[in-house]
C-alpha positions as CSV (number, residue, x, y, z in Angstrom):
1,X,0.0,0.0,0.0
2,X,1.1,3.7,-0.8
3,X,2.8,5.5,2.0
4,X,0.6,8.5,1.6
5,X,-2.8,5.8,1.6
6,X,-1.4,4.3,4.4
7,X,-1.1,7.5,6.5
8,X,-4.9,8.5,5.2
9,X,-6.4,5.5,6.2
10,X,-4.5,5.7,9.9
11,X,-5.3,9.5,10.1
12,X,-9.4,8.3,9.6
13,X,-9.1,5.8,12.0
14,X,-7.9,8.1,14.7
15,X,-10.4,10.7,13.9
16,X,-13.2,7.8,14.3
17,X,-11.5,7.3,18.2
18,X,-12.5,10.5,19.6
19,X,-14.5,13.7,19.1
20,X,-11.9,16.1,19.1
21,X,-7.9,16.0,17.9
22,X,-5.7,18.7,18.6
23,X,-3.4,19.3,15.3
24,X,-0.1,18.8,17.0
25,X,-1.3,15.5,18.6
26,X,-2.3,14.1,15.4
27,X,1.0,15.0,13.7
28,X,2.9,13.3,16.7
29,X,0.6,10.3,16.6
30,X,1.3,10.1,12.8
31,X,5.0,11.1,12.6
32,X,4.6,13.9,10.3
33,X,4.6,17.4,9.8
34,X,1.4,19.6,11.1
35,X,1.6,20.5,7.9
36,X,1.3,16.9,6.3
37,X,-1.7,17.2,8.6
38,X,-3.2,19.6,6.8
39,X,-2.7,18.2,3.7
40,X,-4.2,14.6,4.1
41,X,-7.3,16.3,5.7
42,X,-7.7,18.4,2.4
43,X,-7.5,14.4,0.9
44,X,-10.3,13.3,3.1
45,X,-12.4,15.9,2.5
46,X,-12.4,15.4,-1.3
47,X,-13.4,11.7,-0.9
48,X,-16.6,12.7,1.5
49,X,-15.2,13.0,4.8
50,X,-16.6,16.3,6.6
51,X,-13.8,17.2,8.8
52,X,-14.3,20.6,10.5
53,X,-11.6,23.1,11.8
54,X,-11.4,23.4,15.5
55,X,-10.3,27.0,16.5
56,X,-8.6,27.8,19.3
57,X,-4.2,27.9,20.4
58,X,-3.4,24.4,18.9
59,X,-6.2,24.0,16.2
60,X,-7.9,21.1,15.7
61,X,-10.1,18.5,13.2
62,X,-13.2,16.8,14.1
63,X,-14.9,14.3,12.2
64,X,-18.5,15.8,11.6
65,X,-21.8,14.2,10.5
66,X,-22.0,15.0,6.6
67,X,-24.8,15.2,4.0
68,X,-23.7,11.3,2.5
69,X,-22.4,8.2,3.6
70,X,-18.3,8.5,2.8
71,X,-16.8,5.2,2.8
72,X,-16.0,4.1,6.7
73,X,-13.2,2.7,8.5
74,X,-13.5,-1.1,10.8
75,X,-11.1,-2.4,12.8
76,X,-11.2,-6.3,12.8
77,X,-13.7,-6.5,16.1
78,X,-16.2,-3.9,14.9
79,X,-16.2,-5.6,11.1
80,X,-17.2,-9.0,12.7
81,X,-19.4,-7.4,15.5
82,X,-21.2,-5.3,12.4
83,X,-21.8,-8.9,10.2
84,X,-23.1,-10.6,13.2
85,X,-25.7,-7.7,13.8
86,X,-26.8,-7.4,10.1
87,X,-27.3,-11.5,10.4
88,X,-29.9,-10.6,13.2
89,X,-31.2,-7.9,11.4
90,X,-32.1,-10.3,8.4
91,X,-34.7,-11.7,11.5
92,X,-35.9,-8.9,12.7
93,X,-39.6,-8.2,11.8
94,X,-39.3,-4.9,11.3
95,X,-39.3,-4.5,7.0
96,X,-35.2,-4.4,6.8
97,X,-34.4,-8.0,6.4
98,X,-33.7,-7.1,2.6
99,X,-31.4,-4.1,3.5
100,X,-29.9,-5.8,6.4
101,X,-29.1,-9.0,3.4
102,X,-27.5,-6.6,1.2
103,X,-25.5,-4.9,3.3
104,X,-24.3,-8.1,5.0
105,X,-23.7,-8.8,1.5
106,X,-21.3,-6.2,0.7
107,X,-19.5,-5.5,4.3
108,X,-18.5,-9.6,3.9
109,X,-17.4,-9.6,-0.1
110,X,-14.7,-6.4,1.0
111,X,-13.3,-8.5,4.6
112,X,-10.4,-10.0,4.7
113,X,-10.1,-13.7,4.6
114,X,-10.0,-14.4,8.2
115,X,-12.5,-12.0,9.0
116,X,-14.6,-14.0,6.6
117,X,-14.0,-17.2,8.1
118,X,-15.0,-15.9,11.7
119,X,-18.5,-14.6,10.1
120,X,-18.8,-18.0,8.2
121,X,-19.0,-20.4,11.4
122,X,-21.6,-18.4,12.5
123,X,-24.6,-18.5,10.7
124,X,-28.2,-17.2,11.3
125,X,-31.3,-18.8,9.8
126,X,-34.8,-17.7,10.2
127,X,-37.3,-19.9,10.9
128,X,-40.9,-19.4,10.4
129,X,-43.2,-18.9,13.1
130,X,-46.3,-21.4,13.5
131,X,-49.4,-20.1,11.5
132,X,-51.2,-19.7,14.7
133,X,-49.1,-16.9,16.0
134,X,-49.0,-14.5,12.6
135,X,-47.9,-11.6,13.9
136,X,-47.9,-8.2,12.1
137,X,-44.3,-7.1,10.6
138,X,-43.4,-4.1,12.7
139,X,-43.1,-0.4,10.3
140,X,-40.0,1.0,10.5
141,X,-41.2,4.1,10.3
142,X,-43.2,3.7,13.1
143,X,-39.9,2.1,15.4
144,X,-38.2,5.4,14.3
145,X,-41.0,7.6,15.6
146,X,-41.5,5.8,18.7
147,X,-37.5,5.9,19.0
148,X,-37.5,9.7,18.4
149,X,-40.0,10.3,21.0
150,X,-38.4,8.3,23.3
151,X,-34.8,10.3,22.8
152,X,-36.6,13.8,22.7
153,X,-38.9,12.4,26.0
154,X,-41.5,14.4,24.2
155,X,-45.3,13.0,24.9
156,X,-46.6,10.8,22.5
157,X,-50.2,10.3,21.6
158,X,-50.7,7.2,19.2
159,X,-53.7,4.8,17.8
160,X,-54.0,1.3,19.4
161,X,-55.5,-1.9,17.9
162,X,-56.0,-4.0,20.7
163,X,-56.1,-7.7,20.5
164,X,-60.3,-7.1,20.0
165,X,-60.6,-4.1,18.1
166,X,-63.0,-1.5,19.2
167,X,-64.0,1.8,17.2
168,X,-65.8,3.1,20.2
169,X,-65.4,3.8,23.6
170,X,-67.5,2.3,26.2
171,X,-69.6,5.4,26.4
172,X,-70.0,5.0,22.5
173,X,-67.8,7.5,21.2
174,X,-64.7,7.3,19.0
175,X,-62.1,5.9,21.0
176,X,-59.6,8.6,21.7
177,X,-55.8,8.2,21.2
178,X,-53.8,6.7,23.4
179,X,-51.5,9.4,25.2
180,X,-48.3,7.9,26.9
181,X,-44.7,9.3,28.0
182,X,-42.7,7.4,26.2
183,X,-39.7,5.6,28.0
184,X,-37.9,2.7,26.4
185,X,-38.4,0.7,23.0
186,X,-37.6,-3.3,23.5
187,X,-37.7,-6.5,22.1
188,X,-39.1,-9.3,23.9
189,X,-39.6,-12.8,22.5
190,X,-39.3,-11.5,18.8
191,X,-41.4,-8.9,18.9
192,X,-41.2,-5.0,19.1
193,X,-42.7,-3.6,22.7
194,X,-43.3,0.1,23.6
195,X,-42.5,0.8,27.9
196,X,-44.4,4.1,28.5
197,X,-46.6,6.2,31.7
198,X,-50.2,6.4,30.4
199,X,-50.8,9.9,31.2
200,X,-55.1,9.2,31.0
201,X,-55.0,5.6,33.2
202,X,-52.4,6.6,35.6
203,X,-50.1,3.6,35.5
204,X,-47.1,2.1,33.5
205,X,-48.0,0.4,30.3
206,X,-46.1,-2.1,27.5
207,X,-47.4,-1.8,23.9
208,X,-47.3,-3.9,21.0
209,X,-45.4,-1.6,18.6
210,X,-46.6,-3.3,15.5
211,X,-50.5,-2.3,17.0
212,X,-49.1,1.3,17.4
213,X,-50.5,4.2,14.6
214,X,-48.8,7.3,15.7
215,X,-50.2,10.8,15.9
216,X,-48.4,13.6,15.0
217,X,-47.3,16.2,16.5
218,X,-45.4,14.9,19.5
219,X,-46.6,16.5,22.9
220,X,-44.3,18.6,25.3
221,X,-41.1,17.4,26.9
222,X,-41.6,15.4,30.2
223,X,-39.3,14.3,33.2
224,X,-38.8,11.1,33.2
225,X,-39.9,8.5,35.7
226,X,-38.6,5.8,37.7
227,X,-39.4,2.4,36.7
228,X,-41.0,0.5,39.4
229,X,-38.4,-2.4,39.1
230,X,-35.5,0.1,38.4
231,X,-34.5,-1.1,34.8
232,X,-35.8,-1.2,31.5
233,X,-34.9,-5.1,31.6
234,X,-36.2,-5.8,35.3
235,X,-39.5,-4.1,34.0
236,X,-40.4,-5.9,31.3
237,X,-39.0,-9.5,32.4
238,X,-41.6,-8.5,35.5
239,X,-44.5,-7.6,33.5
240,X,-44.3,-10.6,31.2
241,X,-43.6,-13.2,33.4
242,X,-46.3,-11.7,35.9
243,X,-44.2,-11.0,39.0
244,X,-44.3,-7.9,41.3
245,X,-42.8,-6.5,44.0
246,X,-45.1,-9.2,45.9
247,X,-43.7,-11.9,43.6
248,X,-47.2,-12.5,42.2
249,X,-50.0,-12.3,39.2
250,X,-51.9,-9.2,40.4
251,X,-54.8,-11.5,39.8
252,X,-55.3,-14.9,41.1
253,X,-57.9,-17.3,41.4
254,X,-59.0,-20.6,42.8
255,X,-61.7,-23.0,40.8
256,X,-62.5,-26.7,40.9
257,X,-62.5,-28.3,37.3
258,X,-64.1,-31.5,36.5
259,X,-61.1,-33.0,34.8
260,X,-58.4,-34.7,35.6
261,X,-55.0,-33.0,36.8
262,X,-52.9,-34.8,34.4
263,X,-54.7,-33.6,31.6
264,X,-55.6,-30.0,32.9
265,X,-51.3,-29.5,33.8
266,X,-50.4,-29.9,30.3
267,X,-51.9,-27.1,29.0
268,X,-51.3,-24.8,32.0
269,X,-47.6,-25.1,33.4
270,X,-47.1,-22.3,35.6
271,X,-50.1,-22.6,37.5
272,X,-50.8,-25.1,40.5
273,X,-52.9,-27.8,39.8
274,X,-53.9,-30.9,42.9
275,X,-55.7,-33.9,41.9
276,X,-59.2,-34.5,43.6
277,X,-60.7,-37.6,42.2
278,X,-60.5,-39.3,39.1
279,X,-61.8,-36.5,37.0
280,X,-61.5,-33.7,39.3
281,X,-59.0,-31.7,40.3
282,X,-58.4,-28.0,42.1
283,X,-56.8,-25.2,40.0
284,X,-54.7,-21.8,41.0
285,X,-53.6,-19.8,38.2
286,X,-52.6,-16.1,38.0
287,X,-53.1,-13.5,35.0
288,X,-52.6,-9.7,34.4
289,X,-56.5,-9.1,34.4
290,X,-59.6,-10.9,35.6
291,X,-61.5,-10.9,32.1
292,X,-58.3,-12.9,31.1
293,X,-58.1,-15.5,33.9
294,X,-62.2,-16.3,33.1
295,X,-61.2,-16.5,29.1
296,X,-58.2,-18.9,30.0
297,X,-60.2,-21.1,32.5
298,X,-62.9,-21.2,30.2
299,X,-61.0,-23.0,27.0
300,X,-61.6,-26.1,29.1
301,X,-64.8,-27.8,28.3
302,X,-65.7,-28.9,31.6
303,X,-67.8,-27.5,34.7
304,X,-66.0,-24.8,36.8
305,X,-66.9,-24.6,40.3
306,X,-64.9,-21.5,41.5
307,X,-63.8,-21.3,44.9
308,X,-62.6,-17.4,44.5
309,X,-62.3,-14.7,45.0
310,X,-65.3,-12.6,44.0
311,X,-64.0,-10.9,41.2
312,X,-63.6,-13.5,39.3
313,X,-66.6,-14.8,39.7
314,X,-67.6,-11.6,38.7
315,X,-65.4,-11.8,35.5
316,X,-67.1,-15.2,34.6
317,X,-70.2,-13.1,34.8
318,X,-69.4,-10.2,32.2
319,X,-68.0,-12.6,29.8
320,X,-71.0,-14.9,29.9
321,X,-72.7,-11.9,29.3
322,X,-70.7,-10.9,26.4
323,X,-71.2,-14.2,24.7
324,X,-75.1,-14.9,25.4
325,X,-75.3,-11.3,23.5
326,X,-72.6,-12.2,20.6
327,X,-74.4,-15.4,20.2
328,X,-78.0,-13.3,20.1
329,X,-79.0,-13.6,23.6
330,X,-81.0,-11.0,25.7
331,X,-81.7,-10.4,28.9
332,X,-79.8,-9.2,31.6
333,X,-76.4,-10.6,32.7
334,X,-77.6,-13.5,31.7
335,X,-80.3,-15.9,33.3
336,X,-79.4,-19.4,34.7
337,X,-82.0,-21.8,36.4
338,X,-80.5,-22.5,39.8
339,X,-77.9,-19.6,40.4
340,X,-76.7,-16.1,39.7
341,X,-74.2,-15.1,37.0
342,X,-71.3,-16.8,37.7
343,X,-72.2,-19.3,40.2
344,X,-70.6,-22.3,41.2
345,X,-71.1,-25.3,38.6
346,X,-72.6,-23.1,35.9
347,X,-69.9,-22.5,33.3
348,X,-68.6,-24.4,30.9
349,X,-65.6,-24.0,28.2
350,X,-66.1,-23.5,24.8
């Protein structure tokens, strides 16, 4: 390689290492004149690089941000550290898996041999999800707005398709949007999650980002909070895996299932199930909501005696209501012979 290449490429890599290089420390680093300095600068600028002036005793150079992408400068940890993150980008779910291949493409066809190798042995496939969970690919446009918000900790207002939409609200207007200070963006088992304060419901919230429509503009600038758990990653493994300060689902419930234990544990594996009888056995299972607990206790077709507490008897009640009216029943909460909505022994799974 040229002398004068040589010393370019050296001179870019130290500018990449920190913000700001005095003039004479960059000619001692590089063994040359100040004035050689100068010169190869001039070089880098005409092949893209915006290096600005610093003013000031010494002088100085700083490599700025520029209007176009110049050609960049890897040492061997960051090349093989940059192919292994566009191999995880090809998975991502977020509408860049054909960028991601192409640029993996090029950064590998320009490494060096052994650099190659090392990328190689590690490859990457994606496998497709089972046709029961087909989630939504995530617009990224909508990651980079939810990401800008989050770095400007401006207030966000958004859309939100729930897993059941709804146009309305309960009072039968048009649902208003969501409004949230927006605090982290994460990824948690393959999909794209949005950690925010909802300003109108007074509590910390994760949403789906792919279910996200943002509104524009942003609000004003906030302060941000404290997480209850004290980290972004604390948070979330919390909220998803249901555990509190108190180390439990915030709601919990006892019922009686006519069914066996053997068969009801294989579908349920983190709650506590105790064999009864033969074909009867008493179930303890948490969830983030009531309504959810009923839905997941009802998917068993069996009789469901439930042994507490009152609001989820009370949940069994509004769903039962919910599907005598789907289904093009009337009345009230719904009328049983023998009990009221949601007694003991009166539902069955679907």
């Amino acid at each position: 390689m040229p002398k004068t290449s040589a010393r370019l490429l050296a001179l870019l890599s130290l500018l990449q290492a920190r913000r700001d290089w005095p003039g004479a420390l960059l000619a001692a680093r590089l063994d040359v004149s100040a004035r050689t300095v100068r010169r190869d600068v001039e070089r880098l600028r005409e092949l893209g690089y915006p290096i600005a002036a610093l003013k000031g005793p010494d002088g100085g150079y700083r490599l700025a941000a520029g209007t176009q992408l110049p050609p960049l400068l890897f040492d061997d940890e960051q090349a093989v550290a940059l192919a292994i993150a566009l191999q995880s980008a090809t998975t991502a779910g977020v509408g860049i898996e054909e960028a991601a291949a192409r640029a993996l493409h090029t950064v590998r066809q320009v490494m060096p041999a052994r650099l190659r190798h090392r990328i190689d042995i590690l490859r990457v496939t994606a496998v497709e999800r089972s046709p029961t969970r087909a989630d939504r690919q995530v617009d990224s446009g909508v990651l980079m707005a939810l990401g800008a918000a989050v770095h400007a900790r401006e207030v966000l207002r958004f859309d939100y398709t729930a897993v059941t939409p709804r146009q309305v609200d309960d009072d039968g207007g048009p649902r208003a949007p969501r409004r949230v200070q927006p605090h982290h963006l994460v990824t948690w088992g393959g999909r794209w999650y949005l950690v925010a304060w909802d300003l109108d419901r007074g509590d910390w919230r994760t949403f789906r980002a792919d279910r996200i429509r943002p509104r524009t503009p942003t609000g004003p600038r906030f302060t941000p909070r404290e997480l209850p758990e004290g980290d972004v990653a604390a948070f979330v493994t919390s909220r998803f895996r249901g555990y509190q300060d108190s180390g439990d689902w915030p709601c919990r419930g006892e019922v009686i299932l006519d069914l066996p234990a053997a068969v009801v544990s294989g579908y349920l594996h983190d709650a506590l199930v105790e064999e009864l009888g033969p074909r009867r056995c008493r179930l303890v299972l948490g969830s983030w909501s009531w309504i959810g607990l009923a839905a997941t206790l009802g998917r068993f077709n069996a009789d469901i005696e439930v042994v507490g507490p009152p609001e989820l008897r009370d949940a069994f009640a509004r769903l039962a209501h919910r599907y005598a009216a789907t289904a093009g029943g009337s009345g009230g909460p719904f009328s049983r012979p023998g009990g009221s909505p949601g007694g003991p022994g009166q539902q069955r799974g679907c």
